[in-house]
N, C-alpha and C positions, 0 to 999 in steps of 0.2 A: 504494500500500500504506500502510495508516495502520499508525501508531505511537502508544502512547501515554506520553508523556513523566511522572513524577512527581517534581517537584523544585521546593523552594519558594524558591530565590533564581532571582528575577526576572529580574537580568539574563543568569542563565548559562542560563535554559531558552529567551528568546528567542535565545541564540547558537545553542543544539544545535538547536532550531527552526528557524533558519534553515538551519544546515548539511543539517539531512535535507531539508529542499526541495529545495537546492540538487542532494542526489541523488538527487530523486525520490519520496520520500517527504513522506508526509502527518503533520501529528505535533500530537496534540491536548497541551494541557499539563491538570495537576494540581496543584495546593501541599498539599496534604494527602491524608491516607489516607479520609477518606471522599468528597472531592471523585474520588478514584481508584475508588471503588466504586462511586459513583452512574456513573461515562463507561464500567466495566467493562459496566455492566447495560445500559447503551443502546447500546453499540458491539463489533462485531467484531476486536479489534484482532489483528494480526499478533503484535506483541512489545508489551513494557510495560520501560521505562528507567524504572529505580525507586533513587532515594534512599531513605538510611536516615535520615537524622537529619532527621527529619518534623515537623512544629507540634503533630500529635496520634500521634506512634508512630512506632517504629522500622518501618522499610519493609518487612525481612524477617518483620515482620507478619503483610503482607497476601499472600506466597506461597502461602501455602494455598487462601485464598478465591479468588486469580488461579485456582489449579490446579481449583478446583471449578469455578467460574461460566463458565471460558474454559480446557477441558483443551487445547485445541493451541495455548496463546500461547507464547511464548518468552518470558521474565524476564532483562533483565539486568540487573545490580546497579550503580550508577555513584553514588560515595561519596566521604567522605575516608577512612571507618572503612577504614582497611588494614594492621590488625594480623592473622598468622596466624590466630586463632583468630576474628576477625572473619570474614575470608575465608570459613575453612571453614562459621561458623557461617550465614553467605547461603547456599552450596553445597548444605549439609544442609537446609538450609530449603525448598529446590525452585527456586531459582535455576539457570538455566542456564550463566549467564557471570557474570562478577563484575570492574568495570575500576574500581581508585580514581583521587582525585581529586589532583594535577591530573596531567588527562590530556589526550593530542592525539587532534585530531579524528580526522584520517585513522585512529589507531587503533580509536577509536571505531565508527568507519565500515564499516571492514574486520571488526570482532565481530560488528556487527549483519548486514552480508551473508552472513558465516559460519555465524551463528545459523539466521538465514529458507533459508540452502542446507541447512543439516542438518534442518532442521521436515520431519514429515511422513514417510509410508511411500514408497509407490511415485510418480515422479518426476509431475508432472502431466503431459498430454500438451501439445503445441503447437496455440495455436489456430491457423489458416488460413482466412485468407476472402480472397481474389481473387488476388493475389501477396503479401500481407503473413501471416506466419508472427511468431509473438509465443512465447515461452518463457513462461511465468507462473512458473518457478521460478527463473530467471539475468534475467527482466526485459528480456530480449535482443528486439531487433524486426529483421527480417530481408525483405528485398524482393526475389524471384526469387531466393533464397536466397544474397545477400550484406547481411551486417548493416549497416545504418544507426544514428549516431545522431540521437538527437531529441532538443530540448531535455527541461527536467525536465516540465515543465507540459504541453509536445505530449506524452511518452511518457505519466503518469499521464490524459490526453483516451481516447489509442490502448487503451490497456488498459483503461480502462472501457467502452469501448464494443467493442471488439472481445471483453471477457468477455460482453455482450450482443447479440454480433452479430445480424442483422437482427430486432431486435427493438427499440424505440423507446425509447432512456433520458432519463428527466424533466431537465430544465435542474437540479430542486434537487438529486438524485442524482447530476449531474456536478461542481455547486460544493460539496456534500459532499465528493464523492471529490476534488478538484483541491485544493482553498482549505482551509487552515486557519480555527478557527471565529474565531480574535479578529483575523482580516483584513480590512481595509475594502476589498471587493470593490465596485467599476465596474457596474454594472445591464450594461454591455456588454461587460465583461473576457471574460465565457464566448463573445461570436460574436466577438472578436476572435480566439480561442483557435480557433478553430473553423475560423476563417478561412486561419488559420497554418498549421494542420494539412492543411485542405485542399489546399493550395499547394504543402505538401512532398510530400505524396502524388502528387500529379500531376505533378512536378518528375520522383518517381522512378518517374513510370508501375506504380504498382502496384496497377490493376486492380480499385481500390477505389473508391466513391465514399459519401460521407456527406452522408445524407441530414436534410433538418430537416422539422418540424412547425411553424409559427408558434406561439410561443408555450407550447408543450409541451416539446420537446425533440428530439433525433439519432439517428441509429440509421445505424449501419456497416452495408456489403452489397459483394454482389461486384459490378461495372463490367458491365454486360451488353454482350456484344461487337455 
């Protein structure tokens, strides 16, 4: 699931950057409000972590434009501005959640799951294909219906390919979805990944097998008996 981060000190956006990998998430950064418009218009993001105090504008800004260009993102506000009236004024603005700064991760962590569990109407259904069962709303991967974990990198593999099940996903479609874009990714980081995945799958006999194309890309299927 990507995320798209807006925050112009350096070193605290690679920290939260790394935290959301760590949980799974994908997480593009931004340092300014137009550099956040131009990754709005080329990407689908989940949520947007939006500073206020910006090089070219206050962040509560750009809520409006989030809510036109991308109506089901989540917005949360992540600031120092944390006076009441600041607050409310993110709030009113079409902010969803609002956390100032300084704040802890795991808090952080726990808004943004909170957030992506309330998004959205009716629950999405569970994918299945062979014995693996994937939640796409809790994120949750389940094998003969006992949950497994995966690491961060195997579970974002599982859930791109298994939201394309048997249908062939492109190598750049996968290091999109897995890698952040300012990562110096391996030429062979994705069939190592691949490899891993394979491995565990087969460990917990589930019925699954992942299939490659030289050179193109994978595609999930069920194990023919």
């Amino acid at each position: 699931m990507r995320i798209l981060l807006v925050e112009d000190e350096d070193e605290l956006a690679r920290s939260i950057s790394r935290e959301l990998a760590r949980s799974g998430f994908v997480a593009d950064s931004a340092s300014s409000l137009d550099d956040a418009r131009r990754a709005l218009k080329e990407t689908p993001y989940a949520m947007v972590v939006l500073d206020r105090r910006l090089p070219d504008g206050d962040g509560i800004e750009l809520t409006p434009e989030i809510r036109r260009m991308r109506p089901g993102v989540q917005v949360l506000v992540l600031t120092a501005c944390g006076r009441t009236e600041e607050i409310v004024a993110g709030l009113d603005a079409g902010a969803d959640d609002y956390l100032t700064k300084p704040f802890d991760f795991d808090e952080l962590l726990a808004r943004i799951r909170a957030a992506l569990r309330r998004h959205g109407g009716d629950p999405l259904p569970a994918i299945v294909v062979g014995g693996v069962s994937f939640d796409p709303k809790i994120r949750d991967v389940a094998v003969h219906g006992r949950s497994v974990i995966l690491h961060g990198r195997e579970l974002m593999l599982l859930e791109a390919l298994l939201r394309h099940a048997e249908r062939m996903v492109s190598r750049q479609a996968l290091l999109d979805e897995i890698y952040g874009p300012d990562e110096d990714v391996q030429p062979s980081a994705l069939n190592i990944l691949v490899m891993r995945l394979r491995r565990r799958l087969e460990e917990l006999d589930a019925g699954v097998k992942i299939h490659a194309a030289r050179g193109v890309g994978y595609m999930i299927a069920a194990a023919r008996a």
